[in-house]
N, C-alpha and C positions, 0 to 999 in steps of 0.2 A: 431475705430481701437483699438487693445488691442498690449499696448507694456509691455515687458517682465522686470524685473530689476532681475539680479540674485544676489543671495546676498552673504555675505563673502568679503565684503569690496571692492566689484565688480562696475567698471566705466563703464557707458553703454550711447554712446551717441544719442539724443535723436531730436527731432524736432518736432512742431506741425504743422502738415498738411492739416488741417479741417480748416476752416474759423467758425466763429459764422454767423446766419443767414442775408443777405443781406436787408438792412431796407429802404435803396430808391436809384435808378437808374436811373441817367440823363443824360444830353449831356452839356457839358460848353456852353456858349455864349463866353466867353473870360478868358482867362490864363496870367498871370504875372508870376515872377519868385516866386512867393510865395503864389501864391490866382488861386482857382477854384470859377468863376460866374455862374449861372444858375442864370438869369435874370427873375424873377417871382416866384422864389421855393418857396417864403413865408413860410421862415423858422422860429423855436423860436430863438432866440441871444442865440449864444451859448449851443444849445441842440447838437449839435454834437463836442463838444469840447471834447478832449481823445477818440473817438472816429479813424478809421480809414476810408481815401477815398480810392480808389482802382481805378486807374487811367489808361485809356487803351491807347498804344501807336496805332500808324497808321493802325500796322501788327495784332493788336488784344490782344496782351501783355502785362498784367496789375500786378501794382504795388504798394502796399501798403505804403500809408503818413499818421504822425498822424497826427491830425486836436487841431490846435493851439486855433483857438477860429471861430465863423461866426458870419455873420450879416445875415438877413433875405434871402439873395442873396448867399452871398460870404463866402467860405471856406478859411481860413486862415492855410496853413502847413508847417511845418517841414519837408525840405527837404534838400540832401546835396550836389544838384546844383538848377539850375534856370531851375525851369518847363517849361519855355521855349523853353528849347534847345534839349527839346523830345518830346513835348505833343502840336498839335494844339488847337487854340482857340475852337471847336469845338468837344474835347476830350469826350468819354464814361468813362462814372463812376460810380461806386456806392458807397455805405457806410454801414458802418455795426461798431457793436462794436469791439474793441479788447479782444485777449488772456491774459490775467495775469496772474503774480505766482499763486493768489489766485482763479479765476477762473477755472485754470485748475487742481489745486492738493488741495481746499478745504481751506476755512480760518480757521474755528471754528475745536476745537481739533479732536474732536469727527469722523469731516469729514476727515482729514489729515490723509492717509496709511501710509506714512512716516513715521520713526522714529523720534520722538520727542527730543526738549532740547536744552541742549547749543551745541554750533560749535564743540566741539570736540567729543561729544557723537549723535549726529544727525543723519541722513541721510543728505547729501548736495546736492545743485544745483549748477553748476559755470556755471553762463551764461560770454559769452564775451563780452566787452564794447567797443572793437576796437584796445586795446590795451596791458590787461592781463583780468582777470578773475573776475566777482564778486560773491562773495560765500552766496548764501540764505541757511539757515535753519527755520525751525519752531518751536519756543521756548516753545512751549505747549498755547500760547496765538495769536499769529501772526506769519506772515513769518519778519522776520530781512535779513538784509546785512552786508557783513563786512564793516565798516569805518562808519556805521551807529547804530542808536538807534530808530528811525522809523519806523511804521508800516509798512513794504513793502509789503504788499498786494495784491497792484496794480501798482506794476511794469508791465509796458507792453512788454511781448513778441514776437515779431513784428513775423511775417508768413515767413519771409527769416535769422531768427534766430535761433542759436540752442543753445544747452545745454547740460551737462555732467552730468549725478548721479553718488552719490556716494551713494551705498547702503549699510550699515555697516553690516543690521541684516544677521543672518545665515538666514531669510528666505526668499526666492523668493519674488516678487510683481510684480503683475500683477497692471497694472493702465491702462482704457478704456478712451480716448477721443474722443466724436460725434464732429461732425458739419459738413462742407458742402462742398463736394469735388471740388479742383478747376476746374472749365469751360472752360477755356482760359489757353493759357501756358501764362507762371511764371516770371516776369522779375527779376532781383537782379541786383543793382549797386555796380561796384567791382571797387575801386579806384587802380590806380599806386600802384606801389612803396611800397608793403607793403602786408601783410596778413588779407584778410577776412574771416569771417565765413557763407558759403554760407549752406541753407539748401537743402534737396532733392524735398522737394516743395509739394512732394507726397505721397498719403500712398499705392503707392503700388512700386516696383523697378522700378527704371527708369535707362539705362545706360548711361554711362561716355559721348559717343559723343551727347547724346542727351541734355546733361546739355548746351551744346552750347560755350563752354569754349575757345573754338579752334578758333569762329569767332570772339570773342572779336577784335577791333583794336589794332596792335602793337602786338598781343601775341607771346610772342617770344619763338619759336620751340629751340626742343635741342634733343639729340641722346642720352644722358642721365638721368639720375635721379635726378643730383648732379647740375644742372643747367640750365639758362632758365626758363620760369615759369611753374608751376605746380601745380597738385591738393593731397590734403596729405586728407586722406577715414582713419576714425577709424575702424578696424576691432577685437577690442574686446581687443586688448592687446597692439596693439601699430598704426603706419600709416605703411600702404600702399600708396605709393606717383606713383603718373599715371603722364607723361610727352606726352607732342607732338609732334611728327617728323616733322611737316609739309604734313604729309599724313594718316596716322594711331595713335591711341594711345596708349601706350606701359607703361609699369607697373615693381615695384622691381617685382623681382621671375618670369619673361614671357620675352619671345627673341619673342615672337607673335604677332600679332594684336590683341588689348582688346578692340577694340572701340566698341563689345556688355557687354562687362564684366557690369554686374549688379548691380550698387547702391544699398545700402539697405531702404527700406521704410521707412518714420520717422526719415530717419536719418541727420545725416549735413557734411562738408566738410571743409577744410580749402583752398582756392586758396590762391597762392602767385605769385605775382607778379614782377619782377627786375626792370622793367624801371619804371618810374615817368612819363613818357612822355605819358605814356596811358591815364593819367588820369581818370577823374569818366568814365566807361561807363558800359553800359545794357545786362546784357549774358542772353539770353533767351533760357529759359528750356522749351522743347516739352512737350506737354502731351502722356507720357506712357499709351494711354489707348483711346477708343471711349465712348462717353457718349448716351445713347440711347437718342430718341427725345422725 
C-alpha cells in the first residue's frame, strides 16, 4: 500500500495494516494467563523472543502479543489481562516478526525519505504510549525518542497501533509499505475509563459499524456528541467524533445514520470510553473485504 504525507508542516495520520510474513502456525495444548504451549514445537530458547504470536479467539479473531521469551515448548507474552479469560487451551496461532520504526521507514540514512536531524528541524513520528505521545525523529544516524538517547530502531509498532507525521518539507512523500493482508477479522483490547488508540486494521476502508465498537459490553449509548462514549476519526485537520444511539451511528455535521460512513485505510482512531466498569474488553473488526481461495 502507498500512503500519501503531504507536506508544509502537514499531520497525517497513519497505521500499518500489512502483517510481516507468517513463520509458523499451530494450535495450543494449554494457555496460562501468560504462556502459549504447543507441546512438541521443538523450538530454539528463545528464537521467537520480540517477535509476535497472533492468537485466535473461539469466533476466529486474532490478536497480536509480543513474545517475552520461549522454551522449546512454551511462549512466554506480554499481555494486558490473563489469556485466560479469552483464549481456550486449545487456541489457533501463529507467529511472525514485528513492525518497527526502523523496519518500516529504513535505519541507515540513505534509506530514510524523511527528513532528517534534530527534533525541531525533522520530520516527526508521535506514536501513543497509552497516555500522551512519544516523538521519534531520525538524526541522520538512528531513529531517537524524546526522553531518550538510544537507538530506537526497534521500537515495535504493534498492528492495532497508530501514529501521527509530521511532515515539515514543502515536498509531498509518498512511503509504500508490503506485507500480508489480514485473513481473519481484527481483535483490539479497549480498556474502561479512558482513551485508546484503535487502528483501521485495514488497507482498504472499512466502516464505523463494522469496527464493532457498539457490541463492546457496557458501551454506553448517548444522543450526542458531547457525551457517552465515542469514537474521535482524524480527518486531516481536526476529529470528527461518531457517537451511538443505541440503534444507528451518528457523527458532528449529520442528523443521519452514518453507520456506512467509511474509515479511511491505514488509518487509526481514538475510542473513549466514561465508565471503568467496562473494563479490558475485545471490539472486533469485520473484514471489509472477501479473500479469494
Amino acid at each position: 500500500v502507498t500512503v500519501n504525507f503531504p507536506g508544509n508542516n502537514s499531520i497525517t495520520a497513519v497505521s500499518v495494516t500489512l502483517a510481516k510474513p507468517v513463520e509458523f502456525t499451530g494450535t495450543a495444548t494449554s494457555i496460562t494467563g501468560t504462556t502459549v504451549t504447543q507441546t512438541g514445537a521443538a523450538w530454539t530458547v528463545n528464537a521467537w523472543t520480540g517477535k509476535l504470536v497472533y492468537l485466535q479467539n473461539a469466533a476466529g479473531a486474532e490478536e497480536a502479543f509480543l513474545v517475552s521469551s520461549n522454551t522449546a515448548d512454551t511462549l512466554t507474552v506480554t499481555a494486558p489481562f490473563a489469556l485466560t479469560a479469552r483464549y481456550t487451551n486449545t487456541a489457533k496461532f501463529t507467529l511472525g516478526a514485528a513492525h518497527t520504526v526502523g523496519s518500516l521507514f529504513g535505519t541507515a540514512s540513505a534509506d530514510v525519505k524523511f527528513t532528517q536531524g534534530a527534533a525541531n528541524v525533522a520530520d516527526l513520528l508521535y506514536l501513543w504510549n497509552g497516555t500522551g505521545y512519544v516523538t521519534y525523529n531520525h538524526n541522520g544516524t538512528s531513529w531517537r525518542k524524546s526522553g531518550s538517547l538510544s537507538n530506537a530502531n526497534n521500537d515495535v509498532i504493534f498492528p492495532d497501533e497508530g501514529f501521527f507525521v509530521l511532515r515539515r518539507s514543502s515536498t509531498p512523500l509518498e512511503v509504500v509499505f508490503s506485507g500480508q493482508v489480514p485473513a481473519k477479522p481484527q481483535s483490539t483490547t479497549i480498556p474502561g475509563n479512558g482513551q485508546t488508540m484503535v487502528a483501521s486494521r485495514f488497507p482498504v476502508g472499512a466502516t464505523i459499524s463494522s469496527m464493532g465498537f457498539q457490541s463492546l459490553p457496557g458501551w454506553q449509548t448517548s444522543t450526542s456528541a458531547t457525551n457517552g462514549d465515542r469514537v474521535f476519526v482524524w480527518n486531516g485537520t481536526g476529529y470528527t467524533t461518531y457517537f451511538y444511539n443505541g440503534t444507528n451511528w451518528r457523527r458532528t455535521g449529520s442528523l443521519g445514520n452514518v453507520d456506512n460512513d467509511v474509515l479511511p485505510a491505514n488509518a487509526f482512531m481514538f475510542v473513549f470510553r466514561v465508565s471503568a466498569g467496562s473494563g479490558e474488553q475485545a471490539a472486533v473488526h469485520s473484514l471489509p473485504y472477501t479473500l479469494n481461495p
